[in-house]
C-alpha positions in Angstrom: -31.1 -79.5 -59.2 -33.0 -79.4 -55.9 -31.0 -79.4 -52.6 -32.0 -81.2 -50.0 -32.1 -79.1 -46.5 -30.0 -81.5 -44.6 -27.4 -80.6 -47.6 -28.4 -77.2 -47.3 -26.1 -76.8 -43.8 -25.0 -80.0 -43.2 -26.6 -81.4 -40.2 -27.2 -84.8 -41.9 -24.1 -85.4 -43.9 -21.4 -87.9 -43.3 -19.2 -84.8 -41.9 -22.0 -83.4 -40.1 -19.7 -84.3 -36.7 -17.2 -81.8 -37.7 -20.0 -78.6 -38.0 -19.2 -75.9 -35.4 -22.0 -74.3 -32.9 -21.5 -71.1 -34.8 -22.1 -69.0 -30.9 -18.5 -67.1 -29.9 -18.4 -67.8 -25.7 -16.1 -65.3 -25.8 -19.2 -62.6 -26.9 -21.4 -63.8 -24.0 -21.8 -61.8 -20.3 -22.2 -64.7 -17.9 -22.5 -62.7 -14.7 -25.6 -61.9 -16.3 -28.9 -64.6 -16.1 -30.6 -64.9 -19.5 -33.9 -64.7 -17.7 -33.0 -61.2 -16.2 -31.2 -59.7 -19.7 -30.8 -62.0 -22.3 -29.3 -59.5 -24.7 -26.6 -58.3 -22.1 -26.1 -62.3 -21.5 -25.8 -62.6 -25.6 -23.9 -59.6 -26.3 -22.7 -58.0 -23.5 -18.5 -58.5 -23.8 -19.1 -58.4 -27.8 -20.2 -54.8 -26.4 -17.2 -54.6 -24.1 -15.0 -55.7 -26.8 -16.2 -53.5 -29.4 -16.5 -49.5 -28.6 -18.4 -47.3 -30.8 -15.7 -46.4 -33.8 -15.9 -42.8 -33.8 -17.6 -42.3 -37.4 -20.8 -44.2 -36.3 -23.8 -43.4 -34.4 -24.6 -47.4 -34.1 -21.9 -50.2 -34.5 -23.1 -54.1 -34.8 -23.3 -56.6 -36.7 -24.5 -54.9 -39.5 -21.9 -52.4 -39.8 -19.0 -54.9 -39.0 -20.0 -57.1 -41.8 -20.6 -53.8 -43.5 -17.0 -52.5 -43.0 -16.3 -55.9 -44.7 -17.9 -55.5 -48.2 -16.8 -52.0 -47.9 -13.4 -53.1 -47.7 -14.0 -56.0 -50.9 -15.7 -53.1 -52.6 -13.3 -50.7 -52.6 -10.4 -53.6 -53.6 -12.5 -53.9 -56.7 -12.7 -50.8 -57.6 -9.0 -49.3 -56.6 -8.1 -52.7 -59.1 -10.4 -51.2 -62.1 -8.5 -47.7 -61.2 -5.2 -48.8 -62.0 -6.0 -49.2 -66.2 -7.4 -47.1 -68.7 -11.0 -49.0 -69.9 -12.5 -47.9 -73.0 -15.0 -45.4 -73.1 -18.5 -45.6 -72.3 -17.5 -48.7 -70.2 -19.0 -50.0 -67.0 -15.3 -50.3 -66.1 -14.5 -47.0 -67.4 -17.9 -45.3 -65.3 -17.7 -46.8 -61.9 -13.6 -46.1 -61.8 -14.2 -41.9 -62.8 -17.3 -41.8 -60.5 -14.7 -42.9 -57.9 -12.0 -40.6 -58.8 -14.2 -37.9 -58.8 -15.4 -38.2 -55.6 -11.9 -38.7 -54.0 -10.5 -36.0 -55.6 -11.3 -33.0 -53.1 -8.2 -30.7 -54.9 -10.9 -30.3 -57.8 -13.8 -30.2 -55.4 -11.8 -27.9 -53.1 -10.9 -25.6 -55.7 -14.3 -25.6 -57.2 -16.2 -24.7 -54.0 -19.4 -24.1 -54.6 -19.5 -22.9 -58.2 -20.9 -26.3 -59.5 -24.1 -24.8 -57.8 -24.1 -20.9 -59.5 -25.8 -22.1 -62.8 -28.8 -23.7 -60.3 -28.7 -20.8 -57.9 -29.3 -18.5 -61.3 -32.0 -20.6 -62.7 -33.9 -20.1 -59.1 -33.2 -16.5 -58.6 -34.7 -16.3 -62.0 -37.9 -17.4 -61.1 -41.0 -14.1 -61.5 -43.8 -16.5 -61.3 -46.0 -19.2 -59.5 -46.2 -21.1 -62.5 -42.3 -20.5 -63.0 -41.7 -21.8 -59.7 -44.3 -24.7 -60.5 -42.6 -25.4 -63.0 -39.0 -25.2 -61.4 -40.4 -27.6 -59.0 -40.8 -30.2 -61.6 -37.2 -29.9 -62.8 -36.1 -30.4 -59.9 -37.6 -33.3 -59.0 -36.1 -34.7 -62.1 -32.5 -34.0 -60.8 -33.0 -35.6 -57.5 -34.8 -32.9 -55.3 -38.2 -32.6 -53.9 -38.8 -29.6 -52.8 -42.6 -28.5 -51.1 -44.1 -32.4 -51.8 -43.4 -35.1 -53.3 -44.1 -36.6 -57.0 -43.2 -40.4 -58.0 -43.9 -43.2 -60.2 -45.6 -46.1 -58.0 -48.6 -48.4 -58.7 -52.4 -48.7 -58.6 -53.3 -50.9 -55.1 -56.0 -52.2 -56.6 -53.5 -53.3 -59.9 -50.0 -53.6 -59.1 -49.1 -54.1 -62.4 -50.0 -50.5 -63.4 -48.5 -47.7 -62.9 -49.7 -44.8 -61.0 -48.2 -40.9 -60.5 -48.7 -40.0 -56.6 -48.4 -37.0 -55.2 -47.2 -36.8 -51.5 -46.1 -35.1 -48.3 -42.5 -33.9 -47.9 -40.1 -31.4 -48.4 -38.6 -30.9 -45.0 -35.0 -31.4 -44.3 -35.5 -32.7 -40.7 -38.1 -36.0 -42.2 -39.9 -36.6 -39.3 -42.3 -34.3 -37.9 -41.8 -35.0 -34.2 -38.3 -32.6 -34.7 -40.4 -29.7 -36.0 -43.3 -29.9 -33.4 -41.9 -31.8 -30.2 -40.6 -28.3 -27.8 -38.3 -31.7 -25.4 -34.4 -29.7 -25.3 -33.0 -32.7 -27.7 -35.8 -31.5 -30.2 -34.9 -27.9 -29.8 -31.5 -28.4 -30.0 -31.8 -30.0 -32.9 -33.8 -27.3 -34.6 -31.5 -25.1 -33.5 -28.2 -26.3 -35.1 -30.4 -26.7 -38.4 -31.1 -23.5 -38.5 -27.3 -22.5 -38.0 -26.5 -25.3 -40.1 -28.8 -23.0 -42.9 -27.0 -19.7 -42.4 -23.6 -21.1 -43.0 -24.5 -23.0 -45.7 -26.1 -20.0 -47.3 -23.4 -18.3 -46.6 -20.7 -20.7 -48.1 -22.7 -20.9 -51.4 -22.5 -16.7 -51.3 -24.8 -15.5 -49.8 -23.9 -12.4 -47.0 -24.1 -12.9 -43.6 -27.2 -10.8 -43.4 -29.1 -12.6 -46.7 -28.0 -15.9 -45.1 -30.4 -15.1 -42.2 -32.6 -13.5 -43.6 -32.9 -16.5 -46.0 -32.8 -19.0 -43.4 -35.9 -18.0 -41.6 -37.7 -17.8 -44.9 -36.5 -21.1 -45.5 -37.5 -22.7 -42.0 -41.0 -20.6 -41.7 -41.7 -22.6 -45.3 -40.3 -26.0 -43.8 -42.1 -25.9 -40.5 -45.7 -24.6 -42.0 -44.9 -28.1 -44.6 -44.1 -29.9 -41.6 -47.3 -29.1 -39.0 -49.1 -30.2 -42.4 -48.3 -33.6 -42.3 -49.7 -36.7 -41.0 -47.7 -38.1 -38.6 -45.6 -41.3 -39.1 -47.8 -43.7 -37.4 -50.4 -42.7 -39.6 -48.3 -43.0 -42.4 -47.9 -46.3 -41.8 -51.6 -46.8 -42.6 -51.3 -47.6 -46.4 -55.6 -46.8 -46.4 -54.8 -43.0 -45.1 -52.2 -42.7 -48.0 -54.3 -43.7 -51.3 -56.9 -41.2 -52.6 -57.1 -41.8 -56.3 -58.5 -38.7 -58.2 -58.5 -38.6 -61.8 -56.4 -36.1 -63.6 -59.7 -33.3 -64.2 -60.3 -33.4 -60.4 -56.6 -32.8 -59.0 -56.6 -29.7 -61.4 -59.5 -28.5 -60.3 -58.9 -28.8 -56.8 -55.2 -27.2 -56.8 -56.5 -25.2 -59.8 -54.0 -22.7 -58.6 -51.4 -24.3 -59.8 -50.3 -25.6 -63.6 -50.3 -28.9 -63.7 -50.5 -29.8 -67.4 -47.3 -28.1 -67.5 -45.6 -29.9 -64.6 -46.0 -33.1 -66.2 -45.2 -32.0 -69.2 -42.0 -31.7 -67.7 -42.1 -35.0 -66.1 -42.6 -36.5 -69.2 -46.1 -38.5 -68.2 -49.6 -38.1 -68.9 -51.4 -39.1 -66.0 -55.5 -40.2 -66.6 -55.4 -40.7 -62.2 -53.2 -39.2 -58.8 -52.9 -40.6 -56.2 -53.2 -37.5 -53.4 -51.4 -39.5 -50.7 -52.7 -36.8 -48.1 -55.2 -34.0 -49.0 -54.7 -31.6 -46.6 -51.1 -31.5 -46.9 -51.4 -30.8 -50.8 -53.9 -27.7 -49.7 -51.3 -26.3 -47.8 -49.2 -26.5 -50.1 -51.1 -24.5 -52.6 -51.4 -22.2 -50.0 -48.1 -21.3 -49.6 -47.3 -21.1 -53.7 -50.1 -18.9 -53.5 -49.5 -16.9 -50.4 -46.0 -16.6 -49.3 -44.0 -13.7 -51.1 -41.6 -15.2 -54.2 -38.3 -14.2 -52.4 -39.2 -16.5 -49.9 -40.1 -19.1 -52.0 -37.4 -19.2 -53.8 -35.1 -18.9 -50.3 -36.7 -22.3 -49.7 -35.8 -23.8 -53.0 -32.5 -22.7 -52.9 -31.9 -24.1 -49.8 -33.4 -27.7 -50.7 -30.7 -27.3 -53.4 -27.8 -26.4 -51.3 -28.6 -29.1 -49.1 -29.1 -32.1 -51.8 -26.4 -30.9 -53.1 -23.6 -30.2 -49.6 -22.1 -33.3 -50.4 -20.8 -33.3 -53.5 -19.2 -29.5 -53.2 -16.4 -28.9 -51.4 -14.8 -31.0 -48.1 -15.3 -27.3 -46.1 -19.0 -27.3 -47.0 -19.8 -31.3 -46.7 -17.5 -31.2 -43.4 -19.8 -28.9 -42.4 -22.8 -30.5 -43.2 -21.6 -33.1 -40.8 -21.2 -31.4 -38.2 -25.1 -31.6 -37.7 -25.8 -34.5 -39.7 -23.5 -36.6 -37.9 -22.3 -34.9 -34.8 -25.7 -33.3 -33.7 -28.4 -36.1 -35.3 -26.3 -39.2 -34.6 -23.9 -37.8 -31.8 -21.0 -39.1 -34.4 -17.6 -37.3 -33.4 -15.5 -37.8 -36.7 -16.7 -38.1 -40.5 -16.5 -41.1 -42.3 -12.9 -41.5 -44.0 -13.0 -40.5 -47.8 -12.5 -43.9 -49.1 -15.9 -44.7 -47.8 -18.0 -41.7 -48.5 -16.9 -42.1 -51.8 -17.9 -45.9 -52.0 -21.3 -44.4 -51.1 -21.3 -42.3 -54.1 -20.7 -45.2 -56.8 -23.3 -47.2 -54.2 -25.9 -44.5 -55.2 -25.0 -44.3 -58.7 -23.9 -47.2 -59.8 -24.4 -49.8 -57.4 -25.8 -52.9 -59.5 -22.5 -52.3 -61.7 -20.6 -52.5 -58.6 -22.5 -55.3 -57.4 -22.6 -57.6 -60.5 -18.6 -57.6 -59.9 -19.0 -58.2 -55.9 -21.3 -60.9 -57.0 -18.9 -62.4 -59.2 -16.2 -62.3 -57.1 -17.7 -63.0 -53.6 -20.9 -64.4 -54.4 -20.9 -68.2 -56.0 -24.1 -69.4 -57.9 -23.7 -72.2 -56.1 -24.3 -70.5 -52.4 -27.2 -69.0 -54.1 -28.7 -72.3 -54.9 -28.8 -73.1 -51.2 -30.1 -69.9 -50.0 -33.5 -70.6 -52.7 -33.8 -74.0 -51.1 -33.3 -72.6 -47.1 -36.8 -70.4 -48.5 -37.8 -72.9 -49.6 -38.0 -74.6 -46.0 -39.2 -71.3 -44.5 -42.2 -70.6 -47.1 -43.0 -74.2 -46.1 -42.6 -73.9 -41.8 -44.8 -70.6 -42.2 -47.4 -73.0 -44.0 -47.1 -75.0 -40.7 -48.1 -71.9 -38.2 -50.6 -71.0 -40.3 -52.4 -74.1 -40.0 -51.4 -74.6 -36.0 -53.3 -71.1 -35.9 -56.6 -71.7 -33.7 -57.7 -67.9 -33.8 -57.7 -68.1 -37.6 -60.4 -69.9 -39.8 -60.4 -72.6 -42.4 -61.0 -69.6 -45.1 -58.8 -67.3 -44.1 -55.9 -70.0 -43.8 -56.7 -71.0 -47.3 -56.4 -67.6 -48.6 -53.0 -67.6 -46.7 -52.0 -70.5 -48.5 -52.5 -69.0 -52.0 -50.6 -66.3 -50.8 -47.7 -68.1 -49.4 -47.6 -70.0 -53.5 -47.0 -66.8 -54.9 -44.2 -65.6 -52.5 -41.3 -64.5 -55.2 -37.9 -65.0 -53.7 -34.7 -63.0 -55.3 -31.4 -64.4 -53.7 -27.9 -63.0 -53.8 -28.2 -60.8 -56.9 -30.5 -60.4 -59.7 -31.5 -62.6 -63.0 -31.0 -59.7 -65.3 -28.3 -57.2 -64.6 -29.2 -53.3 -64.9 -27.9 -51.4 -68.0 -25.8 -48.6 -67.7 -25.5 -47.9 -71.6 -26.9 -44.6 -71.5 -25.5 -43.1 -68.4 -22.6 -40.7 -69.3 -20.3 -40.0 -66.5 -18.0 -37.1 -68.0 -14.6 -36.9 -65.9 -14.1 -33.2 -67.0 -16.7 -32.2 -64.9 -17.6 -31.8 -61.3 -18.6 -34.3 -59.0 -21.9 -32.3 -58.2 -22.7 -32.2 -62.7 -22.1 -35.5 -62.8 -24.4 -36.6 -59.7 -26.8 -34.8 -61.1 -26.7 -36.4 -64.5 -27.1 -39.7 -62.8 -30.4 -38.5 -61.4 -31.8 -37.2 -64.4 -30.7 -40.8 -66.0 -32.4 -42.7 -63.0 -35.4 -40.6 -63.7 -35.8 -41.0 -67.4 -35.1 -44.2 -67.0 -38.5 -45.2 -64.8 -40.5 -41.9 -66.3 -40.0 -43.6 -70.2 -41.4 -46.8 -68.6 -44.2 -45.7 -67.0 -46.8 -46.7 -69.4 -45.6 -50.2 -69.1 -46.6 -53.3 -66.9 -44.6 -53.2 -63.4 -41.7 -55.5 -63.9 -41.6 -57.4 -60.6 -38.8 -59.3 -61.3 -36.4 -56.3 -61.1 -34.5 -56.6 -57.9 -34.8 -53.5 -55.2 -31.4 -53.9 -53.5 -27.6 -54.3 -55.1 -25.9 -57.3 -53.8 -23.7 -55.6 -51.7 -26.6 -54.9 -49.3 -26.2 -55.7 -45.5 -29.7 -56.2 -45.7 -33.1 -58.0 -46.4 -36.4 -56.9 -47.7 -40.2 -57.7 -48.3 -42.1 -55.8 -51.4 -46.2 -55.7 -50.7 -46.7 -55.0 -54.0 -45.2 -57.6 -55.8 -45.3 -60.4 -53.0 -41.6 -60.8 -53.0 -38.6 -61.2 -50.6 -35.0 -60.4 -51.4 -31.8 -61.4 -49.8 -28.7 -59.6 -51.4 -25.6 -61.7 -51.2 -24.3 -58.8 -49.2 -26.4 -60.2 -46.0 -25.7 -64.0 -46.1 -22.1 -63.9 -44.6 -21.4 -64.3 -41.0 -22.7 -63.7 -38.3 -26.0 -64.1 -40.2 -25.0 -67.5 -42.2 -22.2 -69.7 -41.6 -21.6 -72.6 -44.0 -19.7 -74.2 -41.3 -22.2 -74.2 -38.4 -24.5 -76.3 -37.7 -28.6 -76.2 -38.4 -29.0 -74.5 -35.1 -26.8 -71.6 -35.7 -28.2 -71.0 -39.3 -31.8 -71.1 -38.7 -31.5 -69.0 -35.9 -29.5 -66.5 -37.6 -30.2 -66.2 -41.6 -33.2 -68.5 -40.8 -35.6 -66.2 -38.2 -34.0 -62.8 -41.1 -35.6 -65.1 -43.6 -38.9 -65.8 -41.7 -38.8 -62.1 -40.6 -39.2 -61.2 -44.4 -42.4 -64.0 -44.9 -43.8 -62.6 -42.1 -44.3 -58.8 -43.4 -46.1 -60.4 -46.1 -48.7 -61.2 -43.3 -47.8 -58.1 -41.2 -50.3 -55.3 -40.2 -49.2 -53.7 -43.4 -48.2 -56.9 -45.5 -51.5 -58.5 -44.4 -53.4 -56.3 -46.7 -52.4 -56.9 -49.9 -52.6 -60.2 -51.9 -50.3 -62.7 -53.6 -50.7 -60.8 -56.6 -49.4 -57.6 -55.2 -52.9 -56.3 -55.0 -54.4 -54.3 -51.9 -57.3 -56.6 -51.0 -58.8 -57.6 -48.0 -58.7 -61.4 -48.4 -59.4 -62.0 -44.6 -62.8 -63.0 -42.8 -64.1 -59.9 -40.6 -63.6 -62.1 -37.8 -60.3 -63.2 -38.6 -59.2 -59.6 -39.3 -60.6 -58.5 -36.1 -58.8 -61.0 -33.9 -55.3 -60.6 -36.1 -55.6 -56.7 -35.1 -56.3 -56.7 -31.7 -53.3 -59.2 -31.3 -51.4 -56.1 -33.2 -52.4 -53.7 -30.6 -51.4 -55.9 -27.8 -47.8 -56.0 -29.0 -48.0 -52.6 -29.9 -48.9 -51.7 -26.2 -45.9 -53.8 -24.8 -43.7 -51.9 -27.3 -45.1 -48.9 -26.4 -44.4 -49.6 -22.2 -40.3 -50.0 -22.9 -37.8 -47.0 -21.5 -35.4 -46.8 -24.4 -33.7 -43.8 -22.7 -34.0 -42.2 -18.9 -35.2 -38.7 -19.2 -32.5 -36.2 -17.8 -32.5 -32.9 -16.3 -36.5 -32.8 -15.9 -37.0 -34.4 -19.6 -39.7 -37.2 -19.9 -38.1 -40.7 -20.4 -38.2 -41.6 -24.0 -40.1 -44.8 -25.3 -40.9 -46.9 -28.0 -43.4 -46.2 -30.5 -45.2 -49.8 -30.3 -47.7 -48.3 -33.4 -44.6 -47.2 -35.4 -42.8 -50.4 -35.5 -45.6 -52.8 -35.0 -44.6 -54.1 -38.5 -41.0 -54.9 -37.9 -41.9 -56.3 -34.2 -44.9 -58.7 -35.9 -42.2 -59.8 -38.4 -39.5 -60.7 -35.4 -42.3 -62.4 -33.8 -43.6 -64.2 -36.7 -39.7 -65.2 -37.8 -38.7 -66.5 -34.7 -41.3 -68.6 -34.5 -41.2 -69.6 -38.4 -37.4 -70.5 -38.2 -37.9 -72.7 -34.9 -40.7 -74.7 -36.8 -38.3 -75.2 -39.6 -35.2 -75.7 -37.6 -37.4 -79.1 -35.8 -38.7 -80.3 -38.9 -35.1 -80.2 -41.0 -33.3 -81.8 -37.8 -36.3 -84.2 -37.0 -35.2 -88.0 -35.8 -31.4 -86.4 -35.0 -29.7 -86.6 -31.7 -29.7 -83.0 -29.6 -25.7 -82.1 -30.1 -24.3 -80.7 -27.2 -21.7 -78.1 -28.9 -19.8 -75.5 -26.3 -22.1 -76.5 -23.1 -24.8 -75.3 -25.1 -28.0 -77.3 -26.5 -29.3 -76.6 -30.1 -32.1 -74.5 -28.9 -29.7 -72.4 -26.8 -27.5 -72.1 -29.8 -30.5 -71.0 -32.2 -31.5 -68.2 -29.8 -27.8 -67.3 -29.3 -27.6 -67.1 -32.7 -30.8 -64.7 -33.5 -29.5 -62.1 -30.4 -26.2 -62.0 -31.6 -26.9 -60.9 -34.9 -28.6 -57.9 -32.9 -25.6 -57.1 -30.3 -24.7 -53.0 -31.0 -23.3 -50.1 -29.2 -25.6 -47.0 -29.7 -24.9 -43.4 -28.6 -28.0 -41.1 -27.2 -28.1 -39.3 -30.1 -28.7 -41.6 -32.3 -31.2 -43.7 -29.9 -33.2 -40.6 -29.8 -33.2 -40.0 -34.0 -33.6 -43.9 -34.5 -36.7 -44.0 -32.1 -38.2 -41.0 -34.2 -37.3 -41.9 -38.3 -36.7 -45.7 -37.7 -39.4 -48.2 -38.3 -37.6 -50.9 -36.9 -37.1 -51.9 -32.7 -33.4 -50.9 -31.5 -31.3 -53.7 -31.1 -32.0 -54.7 -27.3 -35.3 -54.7 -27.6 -35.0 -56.7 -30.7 -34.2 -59.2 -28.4 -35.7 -58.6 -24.8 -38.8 -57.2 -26.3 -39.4 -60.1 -28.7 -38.5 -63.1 -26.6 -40.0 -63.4 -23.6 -43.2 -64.3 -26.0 -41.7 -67.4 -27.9 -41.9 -70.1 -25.5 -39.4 -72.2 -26.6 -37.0 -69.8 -25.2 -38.3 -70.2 -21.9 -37.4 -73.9 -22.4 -34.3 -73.7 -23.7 -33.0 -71.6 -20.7 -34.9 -72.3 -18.2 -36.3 -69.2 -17.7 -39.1 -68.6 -14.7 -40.8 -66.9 -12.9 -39.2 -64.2 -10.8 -36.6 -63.6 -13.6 -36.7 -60.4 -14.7 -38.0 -61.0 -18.7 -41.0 -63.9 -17.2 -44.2 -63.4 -18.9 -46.9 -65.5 -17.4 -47.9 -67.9 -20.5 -51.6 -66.1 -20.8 -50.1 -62.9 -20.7 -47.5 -63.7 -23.7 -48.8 -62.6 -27.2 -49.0 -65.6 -29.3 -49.6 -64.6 -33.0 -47.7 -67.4 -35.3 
């Protein structure tokens, strides 16, 4: 049965009087004017009020309503630990992959010999086409070491699938920490390296083989890394697709086997995609140029550190130490109650989450998420019509679009089987992780002959999170997300639409992002927009990725450059929070159409609506992690979120009042209109 929006949050029902403003005065910084810092003036006592917690790099409202379901999460499965479950159970599986990972005696005790059968099989290797084919079954256990291999789709055909080939294998991700000679890059660099040696060291290797292996290890990584495109062209999904068949990839990297790696992987391909050419050419080179020893230096130390975590509490406490304290300037590890919820997250999390669902989630709060969608899909019908810059064909196209948008609320329709996954107490935590992955990896590689099932949902419902899939036109919100402050059953319209309601039109919108924008409702890559219409749509792209790009996120010390944004690099997310803002106010004014303007708190529904969408971005970060977010992170930090985004939606100015001379004014033809 179809729920009407005013239902939906109340605003029109006979108790509609009795719906709080949803915005916490006691969060706001009044000293400060919203036309000077609006995110200070949202968030800045929350701020006050709530110091970074030692274990995190960030802390806001993701991670409080994450420390939430964390702490429902591990009630559920602390409850399934206290019986015996038959087995081969779901039960029975989620309880031992728990126990497992708590129970550091074992690991303790253990060390690192989990690892030693591994470490053989590697120091076993004579051959390129032994370490070719090493690579493969490796890749099937979780690692990638030297590039990457996976199971993804035809652009042309989403509904086929496709092996690509990619870049990869470096421990650091982003290339900026391998290449960038700033002293927070070199320091960096330089705790990984020591963070090699003592790993090597704590897995047996000597003092003197540790370094010695190390610097085989990094030479390999950083030659891998100065090969690869950087991430804003990464983000360009037509610098990423070059389909060759089968016959042409072997003879270009004819040094290498591959009929025999995918023999391995189990898949006959008739067509690669070789996401970046040149990357793959080095790669060639060094299987074909580097002595073995050091090859096999490298691929024992993307083993060791896949693996750090599941060995002993010395050798994961000490992986910290630069994960954490050096990359995210985190000064204690995340209790063991929680790291350990991680584990069952990454292993079994649908099992997990179809009893969080069950217990947290009801289908009838599921029912009125579909219909809020509902109102979005239809508000972002509205902008695209109020669009002048965009023509009659191109908006048409953007309608058909829009009718194929697949929404997946809460949790999924069909819940994942775990039948086949063994999880076998008597062994390690680091054999049974590993059996997982070969599971997980089987379990797409036997399917890949099939037609892409686009109804399977990307995200467990315990997510603090929401996503948009290009290839199958879809958005997901897990029920993990739609709790407070993002939705709040007893606030008003204002409060929900500018909280869960700009999230949801923030999703829409990356179906019409500079990525999202490229692919059709089918899922397709297509270009179904006018040359004209394209043209204008990108050079409003490049003026928000030049504001983006203007904004200090930290002052340079001692000599060091200031750091900015990366407008290119998350000129996706930004679009979206443009695009979603101005979606949820459209829907907001239609659903409360012909009702009297509440006054709740001193504060007017449009003021509570904008409250609402900066609160939901109101964190504490530490340098450290501003620095590794503004390299890896495709999305704007949290402030700028807010002052980056809003001083081009005009009905903020309106609903504060905000002129010129304040600090955030952007003359009106200077602010980027887009939807």
């Amino acid at each position: 049965m179809a729920v009407a929006a005013a239902l939906l949050l109340g605003s029109t029902t006979a108790n509609a009087q009795e719906k709080n403003g949803g915005i916490k005065k006691e969060n706001r910084d009044e000293s400060v004017r919203p036309g000077d810092d609006f995110y200070q003036y949202a968030n800045g006592n929350w701020m006050k009020n709530n110091p970074l917690p030692a274990e995190y790099g960030r802390y806001g409202s993701f991670e409080v309503l994450e420390q939430k379901t964390n702490q429902q999460l591990r009630d559920l499965i602390e409850e399934l630990s206290k019986t015996q479950h038959p087995k081969g159970s779901v039960a029975q599986k989620v309880a031992d992959v728990y126990k497992l990972a708590m129970d550091t005696e074992t690991r303790d005790k253990s060390g690192a010999a989990p690892l030693k059968a591994d470490l053989k099989a590697i120091a076993s290797i004579k051959t390129v086409n032994d370490l070719f084919n090493h690579i493969a079954e490796m890749m099937i256990t979780g690692n990638s070491p030297f590039f990457g291999c996976r199971i993804g789709t035809y652009r042309e055909d989403s509904n086929k699938k496709l092996m690509a080939v990619s870049q990869g294998g470096t421990g650091l991700g982003q290339k900026d920490y391998y290449t960038e000679n700033t002293s927070s890059m070199v320091t960096v660099r330089n705790a990984y390296k020591d963070l090699m040696v003592d790993l090597f060291m704590m897995t047996g290797s000597s003092e003197k083989q540790a370094r010695d292996k190390m610097q085989n290890a990094w030479r390999i990584e950083n030659r891998l890394a100065l090969a690869q495109l950087d991430r804003d062209e990464m983000r360009d999904p037509a610098k990423t697709y070059h389909l060759v068949s089968y016959a042409e990839l072997k003879s270009r990297y004819n040094k290498l086997n591959w009929d025999s790696f995918f023999k391995i992987l189990g898949v006959s391909p008739n067509e690669v995609n070789v996401s970046v050419f040149s990357f793959m050419d080095e790669v060639q080179t060094i299987l074909t140029t580097e002595k073995m020893e050091a090859l096999k230096n490298y691929m024992e130390w993307n083993l060791i550190r896949g693996a750090a975590n599941t060995l002993s509490t010395a050798i994961e406490a000490r992986n910290f130490e630069f994960s954490g304290k050096v990359l995210q300037g985190v000064t204690e590890q995340t209790p063991l109650w929680k790291r350990s919820l991680q584990v069952v997250n990454r292993t079994m999390g649908m099992a997990l989450g179809q009893m969080y669902a069950e217990k947290y989630f009801p289908a009838e709060n599921k029912e009125r998420m579909v219909q809020l969608v509902k109102n979005l899909l239809s508000a972002m019908g509205k902008r695209v019509d109020a669009q002048e810059w965009m023509s009659d064909v191109t908006k048409k196209r953007a309608h058909e679009k829009l009718d194929k948008f697949s929404v997946k609320i809460g949790y999924p329709d069909k819940w994942k089987d775990y039948s086949a996954l063994n999880i076998d107490p008597s062994k390690s935590l680091y054999e049974n992780m590993k059996a997982v992955s070969v599971w997980n990896y089987w379990e797409r590689a036997n399917k890949f002959t099939q037609p892409t099932d686009k109804t399977e949902m990307g995200m467990t419902p315990q997510t603090v999170n929401a996503s948009y899939s290009s290839t199958s036109n879809g958005i997901t919100f897990p029920a993990g997300i739609l709790q407070y402050p993002f939705f709040d059953m007893s606030a008003d319209d204002a409060f929900n639409y500018g909280a869960i309601g700009v999230v949801i039109g923030h999703e829409i919108t990356h179906g019409f992002d500079d990525n999202g924008a490229r692919y059709d409702g089918d899922g397709n890559f297509s270009n179904w927009w006018t040359p004209e219409d394209k043209a204008q749509f990108e050079a409003k792209g490049d003026q928000l990725a030049a504001w983006f790009d203007k904004i200090v996120v930290l002052k340079g010390q001692n000599g060091e450059p200031d750091l900015h944004a990366n407008g290119r690099y998350t000129l996706g997310e930004n679009l979206s929070d443009h695009g979603g803002l101005e979606i949820a106010w459209e829907a907001y004014k239609e659903a409360t159409k012909g009702q009297e303007e509440k006054i709740i708190d001193g504060l007017t529904p449009a003021q509570r609506f904008f409250l609402a969408y900066s609160s939901i971005w109101g964190q504490n970060v530490r340098d450290a992690e501003i620095i590794r977010r503004t390299k890896t992170d495709s999305h704007s930090l949290g402030r700028w979120r807010v002052n980056g985004t809003l001083p081009h939606i005009n009905a903020w100015y309106d609903a504060f009042g905000v002129k010129e001379g304040d600090a955030l004014y952007v003359a009106p033809e200077n602010r980027i209109k887009i939807w």
